[in-house]
C-alpha beads as a LAMMPS data file, in Angstrom:
LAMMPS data file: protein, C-alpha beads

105 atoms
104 bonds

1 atom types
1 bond types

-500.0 500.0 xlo xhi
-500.0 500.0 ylo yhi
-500.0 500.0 zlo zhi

Masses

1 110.0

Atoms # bond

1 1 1 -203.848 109.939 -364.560
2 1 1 -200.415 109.056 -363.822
3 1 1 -198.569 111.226 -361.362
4 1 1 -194.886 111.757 -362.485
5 1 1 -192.103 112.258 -359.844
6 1 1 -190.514 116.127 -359.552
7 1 1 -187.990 117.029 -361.435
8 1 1 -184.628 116.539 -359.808
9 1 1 -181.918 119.234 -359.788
10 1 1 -179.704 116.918 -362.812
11 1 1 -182.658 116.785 -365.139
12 1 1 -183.467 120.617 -364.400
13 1 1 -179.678 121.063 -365.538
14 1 1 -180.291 118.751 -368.702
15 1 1 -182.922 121.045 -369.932
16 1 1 -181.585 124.834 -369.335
17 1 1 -179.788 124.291 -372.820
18 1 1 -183.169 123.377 -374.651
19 1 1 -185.205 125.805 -372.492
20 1 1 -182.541 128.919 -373.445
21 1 1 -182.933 127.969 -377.099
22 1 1 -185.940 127.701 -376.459
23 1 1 -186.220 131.369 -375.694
24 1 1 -184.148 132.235 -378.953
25 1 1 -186.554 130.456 -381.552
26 1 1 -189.498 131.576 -379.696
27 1 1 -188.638 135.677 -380.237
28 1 1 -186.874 135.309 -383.646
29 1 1 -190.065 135.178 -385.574
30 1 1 -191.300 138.555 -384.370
31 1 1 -188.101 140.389 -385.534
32 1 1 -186.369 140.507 -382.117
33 1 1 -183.142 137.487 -383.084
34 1 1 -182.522 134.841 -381.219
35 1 1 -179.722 136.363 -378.465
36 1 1 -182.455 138.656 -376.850
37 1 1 -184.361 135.288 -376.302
38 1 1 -181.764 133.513 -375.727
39 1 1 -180.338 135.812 -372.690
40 1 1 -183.818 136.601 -371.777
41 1 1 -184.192 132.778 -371.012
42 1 1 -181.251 132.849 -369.206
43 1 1 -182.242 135.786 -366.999
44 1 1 -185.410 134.346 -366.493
45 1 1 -184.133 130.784 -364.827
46 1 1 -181.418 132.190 -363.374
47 1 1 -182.715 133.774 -359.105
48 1 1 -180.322 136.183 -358.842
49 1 1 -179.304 139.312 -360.881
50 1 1 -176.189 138.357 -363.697
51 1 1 -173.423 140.178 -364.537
52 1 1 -172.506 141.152 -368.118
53 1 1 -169.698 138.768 -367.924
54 1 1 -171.896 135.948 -366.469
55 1 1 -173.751 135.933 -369.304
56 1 1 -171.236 136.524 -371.615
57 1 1 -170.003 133.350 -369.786
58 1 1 -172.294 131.514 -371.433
59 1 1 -171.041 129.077 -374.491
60 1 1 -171.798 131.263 -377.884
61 1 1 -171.952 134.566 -376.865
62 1 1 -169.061 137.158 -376.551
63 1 1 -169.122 139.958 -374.629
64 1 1 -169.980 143.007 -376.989
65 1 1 -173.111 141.203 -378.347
66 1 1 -173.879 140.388 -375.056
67 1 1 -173.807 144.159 -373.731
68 1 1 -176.186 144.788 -377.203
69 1 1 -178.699 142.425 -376.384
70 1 1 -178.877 143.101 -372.482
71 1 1 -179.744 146.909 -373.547
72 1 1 -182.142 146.127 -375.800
73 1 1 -183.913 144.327 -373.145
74 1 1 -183.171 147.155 -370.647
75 1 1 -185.455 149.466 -373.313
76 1 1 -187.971 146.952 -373.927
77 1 1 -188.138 146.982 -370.110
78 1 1 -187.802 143.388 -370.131
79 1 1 -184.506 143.544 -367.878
80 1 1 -183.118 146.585 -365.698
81 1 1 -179.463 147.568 -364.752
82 1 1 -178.665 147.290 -360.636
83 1 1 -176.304 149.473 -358.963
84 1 1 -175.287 151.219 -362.361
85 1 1 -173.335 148.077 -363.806
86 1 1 -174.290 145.952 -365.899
87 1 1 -176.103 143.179 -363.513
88 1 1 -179.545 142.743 -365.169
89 1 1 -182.945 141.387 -363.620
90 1 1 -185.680 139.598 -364.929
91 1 1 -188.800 142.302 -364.779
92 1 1 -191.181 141.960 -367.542
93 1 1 -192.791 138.491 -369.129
94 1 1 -192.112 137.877 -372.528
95 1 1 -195.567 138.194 -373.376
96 1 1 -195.251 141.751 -372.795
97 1 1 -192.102 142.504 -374.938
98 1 1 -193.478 140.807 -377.541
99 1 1 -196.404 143.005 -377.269
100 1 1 -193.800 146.168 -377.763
101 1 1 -192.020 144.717 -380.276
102 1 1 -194.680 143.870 -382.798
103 1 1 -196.647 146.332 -383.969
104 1 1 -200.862 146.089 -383.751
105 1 1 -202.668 145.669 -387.338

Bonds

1 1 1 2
2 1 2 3
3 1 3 4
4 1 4 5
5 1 5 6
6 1 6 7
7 1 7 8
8 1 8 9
9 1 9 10
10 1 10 11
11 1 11 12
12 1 12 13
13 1 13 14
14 1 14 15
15 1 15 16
16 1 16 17
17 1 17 18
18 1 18 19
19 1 19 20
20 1 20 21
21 1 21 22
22 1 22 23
23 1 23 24
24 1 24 25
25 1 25 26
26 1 26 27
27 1 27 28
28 1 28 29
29 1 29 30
30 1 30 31
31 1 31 32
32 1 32 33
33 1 33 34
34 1 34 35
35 1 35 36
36 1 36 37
37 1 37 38
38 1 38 39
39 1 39 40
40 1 40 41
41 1 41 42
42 1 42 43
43 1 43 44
44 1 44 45
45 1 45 46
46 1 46 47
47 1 47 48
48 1 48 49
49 1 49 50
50 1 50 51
51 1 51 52
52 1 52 53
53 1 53 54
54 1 54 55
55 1 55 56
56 1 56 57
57 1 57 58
58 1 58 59
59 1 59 60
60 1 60 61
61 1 61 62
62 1 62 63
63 1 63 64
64 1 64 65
65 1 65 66
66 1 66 67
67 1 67 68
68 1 68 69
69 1 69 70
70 1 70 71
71 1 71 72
72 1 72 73
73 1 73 74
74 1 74 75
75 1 75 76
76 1 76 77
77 1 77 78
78 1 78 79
79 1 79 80
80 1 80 81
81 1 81 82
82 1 82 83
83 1 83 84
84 1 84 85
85 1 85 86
86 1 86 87
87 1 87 88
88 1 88 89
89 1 89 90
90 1 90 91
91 1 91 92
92 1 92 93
93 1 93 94
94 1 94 95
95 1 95 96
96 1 96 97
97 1 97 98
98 1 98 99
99 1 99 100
100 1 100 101
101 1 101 102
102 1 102 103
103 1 103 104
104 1 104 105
C-alpha cells in the first residue's frame, strides 16, 4: 500500500469547485435541482455559519434563488437560520434529506 501525503490547503482549494458540483449532480436525480446541492455543499465545507449574501457570493448564483434554495433546506431541516437572519448552518447529512425528499415504494 502506498501512503499518499495530506492534502495541502491549495489542493483542498482546487477541489471545492468539483466537490460543490459535486453536491448539485448528486441531489438532482431525486427531484431536489442542483442549487440545493450545490449550496448544501457549500454549507457543508464551509466551519462557520454563511450569510445569504456569502453564498449568494458565490459565482452562478444570485441572490433571490439563493434565499429559495437556503429555505428549502431550512424545511428539509438540512440547514437552520441563526439569530433570525439569514446565516444558515450545516445540521442534517444529506443522506437524511434525501430520505425526506423521496418518497418510500
Amino acid at each position: 500500500m502506498v501512503a499518499t501525503a495530506p492534502a495541502t490547503l491549495a489542493s483542498r482549494l482546487e477541489e471545492r469547485p468539483c466537490f460543490i458540483e459535486a453536491g448539485g449532480n448528486t441531489t438532482h436525480p431525486f427531484g431536489l435541482g442542483h442549487r440545493i446541492g450545490r449550496s448544501y455543499a457549500l454549507l457543508h465545507l464551509t466551519p462557520r455559519p454563511l450569510s445569504l449574501g456569502q453564498i449568494a457570493s458565490e459565482p452562478g448564483v444570485r441572490k433571490a434563488s439563493a434565499s429559495v434554495t437556503l429555505r428549502q433546506l431550512a424545511e428539509l431541516r438540512a440547514a437552520r437560520t441563526l439569530h433570525q437572519r439569514l446565516d444558515l448552518l450545516l445540521v442534517s447529512p444529506l443522506l437524511a434529506i434525501l430520505e425526506k425528499a423521496v418518497p418510500r415504494r
